[in-house]
KOLLOVO-283069 format. One record per residue (C-alpha): residue in three letters; y, x, z. Coordinates in steps of 0.05 Angstrom, whole numbers, padded with zeros to 5 digits. Example, Ala and Ser with C-alpha at 12.3 -4.5 7.8 and 13.67 -1.06 7.14 Angstrom:
   rest    north     east       up
    ala   -00090    00246    00156
    ser   -00021    00273    00143
//
This chain:
   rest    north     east       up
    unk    01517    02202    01805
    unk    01571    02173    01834
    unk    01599    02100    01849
    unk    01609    02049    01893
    unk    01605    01977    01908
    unk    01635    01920    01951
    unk    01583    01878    01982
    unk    01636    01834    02026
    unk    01703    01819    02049
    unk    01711    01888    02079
    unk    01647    01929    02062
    unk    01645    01984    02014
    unk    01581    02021    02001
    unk    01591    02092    01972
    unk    01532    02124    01935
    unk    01528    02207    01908
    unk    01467    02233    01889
    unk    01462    02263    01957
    unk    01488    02211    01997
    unk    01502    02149    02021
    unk    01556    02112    02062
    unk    01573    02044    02080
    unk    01638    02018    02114
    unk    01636    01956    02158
    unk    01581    01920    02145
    unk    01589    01840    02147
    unk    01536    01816    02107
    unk    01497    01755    02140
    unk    01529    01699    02178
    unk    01593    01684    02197
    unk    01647    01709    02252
    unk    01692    01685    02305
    unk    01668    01622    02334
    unk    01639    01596    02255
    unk    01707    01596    02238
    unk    01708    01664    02190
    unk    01650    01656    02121
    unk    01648    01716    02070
    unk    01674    01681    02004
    unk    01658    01687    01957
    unk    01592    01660    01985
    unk    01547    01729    01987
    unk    01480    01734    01946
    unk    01422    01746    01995
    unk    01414    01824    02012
    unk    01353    01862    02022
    unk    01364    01913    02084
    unk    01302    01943    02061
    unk    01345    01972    02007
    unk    01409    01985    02043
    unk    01394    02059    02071
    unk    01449    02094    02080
    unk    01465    02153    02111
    unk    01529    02134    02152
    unk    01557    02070    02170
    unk    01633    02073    02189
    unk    01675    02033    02228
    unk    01742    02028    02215
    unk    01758    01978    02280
    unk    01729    01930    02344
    unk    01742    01867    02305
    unk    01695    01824    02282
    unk    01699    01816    02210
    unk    01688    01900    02209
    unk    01647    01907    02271
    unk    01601    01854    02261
    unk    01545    01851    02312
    unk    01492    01807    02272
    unk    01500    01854    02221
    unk    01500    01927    02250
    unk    01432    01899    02291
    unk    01398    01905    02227
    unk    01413    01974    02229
    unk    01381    01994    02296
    unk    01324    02021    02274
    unk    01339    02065    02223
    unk    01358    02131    02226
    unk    01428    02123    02219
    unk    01489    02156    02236
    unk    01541    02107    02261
    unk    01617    02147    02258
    unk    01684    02117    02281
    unk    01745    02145    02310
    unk    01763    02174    02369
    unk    01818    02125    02403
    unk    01845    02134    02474
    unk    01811    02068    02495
    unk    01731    02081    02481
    unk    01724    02002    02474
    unk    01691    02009    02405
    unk    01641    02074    02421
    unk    01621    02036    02485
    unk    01603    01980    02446
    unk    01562    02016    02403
    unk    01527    02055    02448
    unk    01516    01990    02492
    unk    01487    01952    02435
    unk    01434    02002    02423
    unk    01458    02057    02373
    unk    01442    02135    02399
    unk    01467    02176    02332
    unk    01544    02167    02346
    unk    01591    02216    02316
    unk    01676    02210    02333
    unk    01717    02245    02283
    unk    01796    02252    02311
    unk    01852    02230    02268
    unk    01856    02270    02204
    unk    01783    02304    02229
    unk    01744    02310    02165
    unk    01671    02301    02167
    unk    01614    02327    02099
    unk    01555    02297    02096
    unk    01519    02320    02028
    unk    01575    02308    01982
    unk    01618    02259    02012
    unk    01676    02276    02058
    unk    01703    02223    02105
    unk    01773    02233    02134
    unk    01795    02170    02192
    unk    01878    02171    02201
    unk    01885    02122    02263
    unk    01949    02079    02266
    unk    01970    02026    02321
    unk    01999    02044    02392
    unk    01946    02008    02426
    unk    01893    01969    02381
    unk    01881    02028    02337
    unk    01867    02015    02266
    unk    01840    02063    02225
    unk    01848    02072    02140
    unk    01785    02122    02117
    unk    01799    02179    02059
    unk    01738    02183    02022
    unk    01724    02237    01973
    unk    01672    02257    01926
    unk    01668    02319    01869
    unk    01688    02256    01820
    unk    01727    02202    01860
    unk    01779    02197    01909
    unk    01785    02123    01959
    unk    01837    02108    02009
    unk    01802    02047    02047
    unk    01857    02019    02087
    unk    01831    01955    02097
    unk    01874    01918    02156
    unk    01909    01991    02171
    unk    01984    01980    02167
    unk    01991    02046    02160
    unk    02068    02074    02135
    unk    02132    02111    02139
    unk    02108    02199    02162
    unk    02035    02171    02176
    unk    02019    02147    02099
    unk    02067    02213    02080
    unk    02013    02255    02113
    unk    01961    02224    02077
    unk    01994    02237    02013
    unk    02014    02302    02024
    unk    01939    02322    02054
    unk    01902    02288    02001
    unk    01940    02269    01945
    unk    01936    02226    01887
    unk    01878    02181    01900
    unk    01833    02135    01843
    unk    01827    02068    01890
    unk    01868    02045    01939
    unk    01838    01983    01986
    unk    01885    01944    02025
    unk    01877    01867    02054
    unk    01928    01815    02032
    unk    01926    01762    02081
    unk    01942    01741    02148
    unk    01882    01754    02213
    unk    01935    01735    02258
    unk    01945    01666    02295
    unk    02024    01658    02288
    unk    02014    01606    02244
    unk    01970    01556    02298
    unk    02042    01563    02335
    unk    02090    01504    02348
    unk    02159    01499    02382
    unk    02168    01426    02402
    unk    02228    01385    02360
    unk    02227    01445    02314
    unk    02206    01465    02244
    unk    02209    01540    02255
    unk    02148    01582    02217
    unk    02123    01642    02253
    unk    02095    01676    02199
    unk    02109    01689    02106
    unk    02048    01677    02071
    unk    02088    01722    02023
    unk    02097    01787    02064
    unk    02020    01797    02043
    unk    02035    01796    01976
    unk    02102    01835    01984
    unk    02068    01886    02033
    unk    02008    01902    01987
    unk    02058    01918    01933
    unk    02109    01966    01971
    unk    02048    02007    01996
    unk    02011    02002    01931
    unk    02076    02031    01898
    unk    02086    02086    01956
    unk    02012    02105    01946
    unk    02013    02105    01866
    unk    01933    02094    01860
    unk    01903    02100    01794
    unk    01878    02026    01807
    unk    01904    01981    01868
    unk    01836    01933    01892
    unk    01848    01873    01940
    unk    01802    01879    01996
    unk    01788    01861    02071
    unk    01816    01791    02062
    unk    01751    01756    02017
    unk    01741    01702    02071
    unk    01751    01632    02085
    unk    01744    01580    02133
    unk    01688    01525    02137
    unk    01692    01509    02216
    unk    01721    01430    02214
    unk    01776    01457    02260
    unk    01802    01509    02210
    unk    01783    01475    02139
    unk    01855    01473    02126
    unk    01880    01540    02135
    unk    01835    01552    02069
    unk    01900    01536    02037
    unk    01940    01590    02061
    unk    01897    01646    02040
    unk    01923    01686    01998
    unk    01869    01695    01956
    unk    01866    01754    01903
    unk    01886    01712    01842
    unk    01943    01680    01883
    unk    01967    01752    01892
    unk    01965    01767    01822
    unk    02008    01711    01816
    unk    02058    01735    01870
    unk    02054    01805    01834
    unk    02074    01778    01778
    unk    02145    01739    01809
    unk    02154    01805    01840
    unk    02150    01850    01774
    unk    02090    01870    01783
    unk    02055    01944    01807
    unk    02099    02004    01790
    unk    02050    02057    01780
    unk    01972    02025    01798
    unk    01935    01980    01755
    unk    01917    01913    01794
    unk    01840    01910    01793
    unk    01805    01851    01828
    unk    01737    01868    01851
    unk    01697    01813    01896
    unk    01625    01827    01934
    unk    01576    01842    01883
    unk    01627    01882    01833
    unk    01623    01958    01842
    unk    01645    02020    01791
    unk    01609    02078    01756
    unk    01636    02145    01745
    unk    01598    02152    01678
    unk    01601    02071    01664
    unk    01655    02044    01697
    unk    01665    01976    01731
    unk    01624    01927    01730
    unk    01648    01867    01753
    unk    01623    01793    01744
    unk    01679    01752    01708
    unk    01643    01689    01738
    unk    01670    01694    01810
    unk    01740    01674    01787
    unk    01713    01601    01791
    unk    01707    01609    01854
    unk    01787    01612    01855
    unk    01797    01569    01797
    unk    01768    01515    01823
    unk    01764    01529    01895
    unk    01757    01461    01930
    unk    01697    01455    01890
    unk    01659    01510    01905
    unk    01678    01506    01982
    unk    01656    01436    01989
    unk    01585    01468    01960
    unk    01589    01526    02010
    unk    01602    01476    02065
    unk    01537    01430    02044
    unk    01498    01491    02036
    unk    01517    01506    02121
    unk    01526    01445    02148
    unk    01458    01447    02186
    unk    01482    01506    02216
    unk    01553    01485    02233
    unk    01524    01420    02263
    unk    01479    01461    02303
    unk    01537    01505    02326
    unk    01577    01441    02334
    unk    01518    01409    02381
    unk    01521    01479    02423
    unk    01599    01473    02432
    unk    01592    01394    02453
    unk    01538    01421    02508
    unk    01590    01481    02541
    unk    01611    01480    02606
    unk    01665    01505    02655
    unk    01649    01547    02712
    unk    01682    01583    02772
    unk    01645    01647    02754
    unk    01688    01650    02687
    unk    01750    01632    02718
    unk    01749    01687    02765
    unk    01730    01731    02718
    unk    01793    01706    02676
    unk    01829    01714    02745
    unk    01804    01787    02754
    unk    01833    01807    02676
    unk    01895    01789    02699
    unk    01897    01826    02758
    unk    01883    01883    02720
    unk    01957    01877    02689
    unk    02002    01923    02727
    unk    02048    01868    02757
    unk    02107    01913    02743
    unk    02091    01896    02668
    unk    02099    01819    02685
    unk    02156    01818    02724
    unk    02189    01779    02678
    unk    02133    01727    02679
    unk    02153    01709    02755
    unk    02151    01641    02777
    unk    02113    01616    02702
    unk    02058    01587    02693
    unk    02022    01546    02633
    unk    01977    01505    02610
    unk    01900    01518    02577
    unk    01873    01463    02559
    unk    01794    01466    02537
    unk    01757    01427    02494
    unk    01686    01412    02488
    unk    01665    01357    02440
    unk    01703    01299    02474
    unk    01712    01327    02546
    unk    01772    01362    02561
    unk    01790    01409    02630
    unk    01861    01434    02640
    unk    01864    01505    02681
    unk    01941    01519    02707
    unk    01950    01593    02694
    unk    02001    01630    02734
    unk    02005    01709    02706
    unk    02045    01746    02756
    unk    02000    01726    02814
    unk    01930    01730    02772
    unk    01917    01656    02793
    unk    01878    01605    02757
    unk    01864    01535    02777
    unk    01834    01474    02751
    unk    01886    01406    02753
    unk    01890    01342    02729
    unk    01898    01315    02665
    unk    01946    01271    02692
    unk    01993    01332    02709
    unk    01988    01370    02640
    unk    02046    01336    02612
    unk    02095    01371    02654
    unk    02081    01447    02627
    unk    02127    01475    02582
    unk    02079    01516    02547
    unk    02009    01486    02533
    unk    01952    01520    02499
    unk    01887    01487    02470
    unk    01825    01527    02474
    unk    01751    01502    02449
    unk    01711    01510    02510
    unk    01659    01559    02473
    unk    01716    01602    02460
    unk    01750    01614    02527
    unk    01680    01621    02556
    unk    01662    01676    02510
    unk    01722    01705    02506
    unk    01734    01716    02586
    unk    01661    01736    02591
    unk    01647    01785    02543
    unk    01730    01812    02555
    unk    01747    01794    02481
    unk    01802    01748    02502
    unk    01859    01768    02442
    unk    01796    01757    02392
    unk    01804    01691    02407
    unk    01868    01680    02374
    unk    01837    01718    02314
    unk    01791    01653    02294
    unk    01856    01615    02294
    unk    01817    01550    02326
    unk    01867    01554    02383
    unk    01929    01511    02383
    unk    01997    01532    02417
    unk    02052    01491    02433
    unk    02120    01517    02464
    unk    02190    01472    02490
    unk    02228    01531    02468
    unk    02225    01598    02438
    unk    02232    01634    02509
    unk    02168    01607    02534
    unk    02130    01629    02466
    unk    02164    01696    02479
    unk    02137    01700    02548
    unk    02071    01676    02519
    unk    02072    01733    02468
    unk    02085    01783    02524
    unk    02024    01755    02565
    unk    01975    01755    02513
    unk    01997    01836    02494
    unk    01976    01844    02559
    unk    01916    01810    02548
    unk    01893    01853    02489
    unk    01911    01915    02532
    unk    01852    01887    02585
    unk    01799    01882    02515
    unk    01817    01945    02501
    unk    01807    01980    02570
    unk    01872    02004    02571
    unk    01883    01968    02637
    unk    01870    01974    02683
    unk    01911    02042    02680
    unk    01878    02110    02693
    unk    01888    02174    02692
    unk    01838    02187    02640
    unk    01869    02142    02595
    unk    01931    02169    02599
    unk    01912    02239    02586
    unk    01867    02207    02525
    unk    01930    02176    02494
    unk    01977    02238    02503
    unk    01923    02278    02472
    unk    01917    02241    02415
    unk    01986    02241    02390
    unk    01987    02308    02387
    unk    01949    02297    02324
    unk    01983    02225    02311
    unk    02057    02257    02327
    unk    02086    02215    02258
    unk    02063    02162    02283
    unk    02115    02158    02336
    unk    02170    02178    02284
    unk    02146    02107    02254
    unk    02149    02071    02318
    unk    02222    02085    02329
    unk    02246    02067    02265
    unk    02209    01998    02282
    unk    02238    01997    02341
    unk    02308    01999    02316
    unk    02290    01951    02266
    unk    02263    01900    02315
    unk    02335    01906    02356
    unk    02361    01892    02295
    unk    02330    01826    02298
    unk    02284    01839    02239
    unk    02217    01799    02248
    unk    02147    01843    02261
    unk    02124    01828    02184
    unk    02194    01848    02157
    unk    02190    01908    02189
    unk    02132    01931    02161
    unk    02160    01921    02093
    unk    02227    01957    02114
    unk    02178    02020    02132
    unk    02145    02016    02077
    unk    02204    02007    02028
    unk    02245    02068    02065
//
């Protein structure tokens, strides 16, 4: 026996005779801040009957390391196995929350259990991403989820492993590029079409037997992110962009949502049914928003009740004093603007980077920053508490407005930084450092890759064309 089956935007359960595995589990509730739902809306699951052996987890954020989910998992006798990154951000998590049976496989470290093999290749200089090999005696997966993996790191996949049956790769944007805004201008920080464009150039380096959407079956029912439900690219709106672009060279397109699954012996099995949820989408997220709105009030009431304190601000204060200050040399003499909701109250914290200062001001005076950033109280508490800061971005309820394009840039430079403090990469140690040489002794094509970006990014190619240039080389 052998088969598997998607039970959510990014989970995959894989089942042998002998063994069990499932891959980030997000299977109750939703994630960042209510914005993030599974949709289609998931059918309840009985955790009584989800035993598996080994749960992987391909990276920290929340749509694949889902807290409310992997606590249902405490008590059983599971093996939890990631990857072994330089920062130990994720396996501290884990162990933190509870779990004891932690295994870390290295990049391109193969691991058996009965007859499944699992085989992590890590990509991403400092968030590392990882895209899971999984084979069986009758099946061969590639789970690449949110991995951007290209260029000599997908070649050594290839080459290792090579012709696979399913490829999984997400289609749409996790970032927050599009939440920004240059004053007086119309520019558009991020192509809903280099999703579409970027699942077909690695679909057609790949060449899967069959290419399956995945990692992107969300949407958004939070009143501050309703609209963004338009800009999903949504697996039937790929199709459609497939299509314009010729199509798949060598992989046959196969949509599978949560609740469709394949059979070596029968095949797939996939409801037909959950294409209205496309077809007539408003519809059905108009019901999924009735069916939560007691719990989106309640979360709404919580937000209206938040509250600032100095504890969090020096806390904010102490992440950024974390930041080498040779790293924000060029952030000298700038400062912006955070402005924080809750319900109808606002507070407006001045932010000065370079000397890791943080004070509250008037709302009389927040006109005069050039670069002004809107927060939801809940958020930037949470955030700066738990050290989750660049998550925040992730939920795409914040709101960023620029004068120019040099203070977004300096913005962007910050907020690297930023992610570099959730990641416990700063502040700088030794024992970092010596993690992160180590591991590219394994992940040595990896740098090959980040060269070539590199010269593409002089070149004055945009971060999502550059992907596609990689990927298209």
């Amino acid at each position: 026996m052998v088969n598997f089956k998607i039970h959510s935007h990014a989970c995959l359960e894989i089942r042998t005779s002998k063994s069990n595995l499932l891959i980030d589990p997000w299977l109750i509730g939703s994630c960042y801040w209510r914005s993030w739902w599974n949709y289609p809306p998931l059918k309840p699951i009985d955790f009584n009957l989800l035993n598996p052996d080994v749960i992987y987890i391909t990276h920290v954020h929340w749509d694949h390391w889902h807290g409310t989910t992997l606590k249902k998992f405490l008590d059983k006798n599971v093996l939890i196995v990631t990857h072994d990154e330089p920062n130990k951000r994720s396996l501290k998590d884990l162990v933190d929350f509870g779990f004891k049976n932690i295994k870390v496989l290295k990049h391109g470290e193969s691991f058996l259990f009965g007859d499944i093999k699992i085989t992590p290749y890590q990509f991403g200089l400092f968030l590392n991403d990882s895209a899971l090999v999984i084979e069986t005696p009758n099946m061969k997966i590639l789970n690449a989820n949110d991995c951007k993996i290209a260029g000599q790191s997908l070649e050594q996949i290839k080459n290792t492993h090579g012709v696979f049956d399913f490829a999984l790769r997400s289609h749409s944007s996790a970032n927050d590029r599009v939440c920004y805004k240059i004053k007086n201008s119309d520019e558009i920080f991020d192509d809903p079409l280099h999703y579409s464009r970027s699942f077909k150039l690695f679909m057609d380096n790949l060449k899967p037997k069959y290419a399956v959407p995945f990692a992107s079956n969300h949407c958004h029912l939070h009143k501050d992110v309703r609209h963004f439900n338009e800009i999903i690219n949504d697996p039937y709106n790929l199709l459609e962009n497939l299509k314009t672009m010729g199509g798949l060279k060598y992989s046959e397109y196969k949509i599978m949502l949560p609740g469709d699954s394949w059979d070596y012996i029968k095949g797939f099995n996939i409801d037909f049914k959950n294409k209205n949820y496309f077809s007539n989408k408003e519809l059905h997220l108009n019901r999924y928003l009735e069916t939560n709105q007691k719990k989106l009030e309640d979360y709404y009431l919580k937000e209206s009740k938040q509250r600032l304190n100095k504890r969090t601000i020096k806390i904010f204060e102490k992440q950024l004093k974390y930041i080498p200050k040779i790293f924000k040399r060029k952030l000298k003499n700038w400062s912006f603007l955070i402005e924080l909701s809750s319900d109808i109250n606002f507070r407006y914290l001045e932010v000065e980077p370079y000397q890791s200062l943080v004070r509250e001001v008037s709302s009389e005076s927040s006109n005069k920053y050039k670069t002004k950033i809107h927060i939801p109280l809940i958020i930037f508490n949470d955030a700066v508490n738990m050290n989750m800061f660049h998550h925040s971005g992730i939920s795409k309820r914040n709101n960023y407005l620029f004068d120019n394009k040099e203070e977004l840039n300096k913005w962007e430079l910050l907020n690297s930084h930023l992610e570099k403090v959730e990641l416990q990469v700063y502040p700088l140690t030794l024992k970092y450092s010596f993690n992160f040489i180590l591991s590219y002794f394994r992940r040595w094509r990896e740098v090959i890759v980040y060269f070539q970006a590199l010269i593409y990014l002089k070149k004055g190619f945009k971060i999502y064309d550059v992907e596609e240039k990689i990927l298209s080389d």
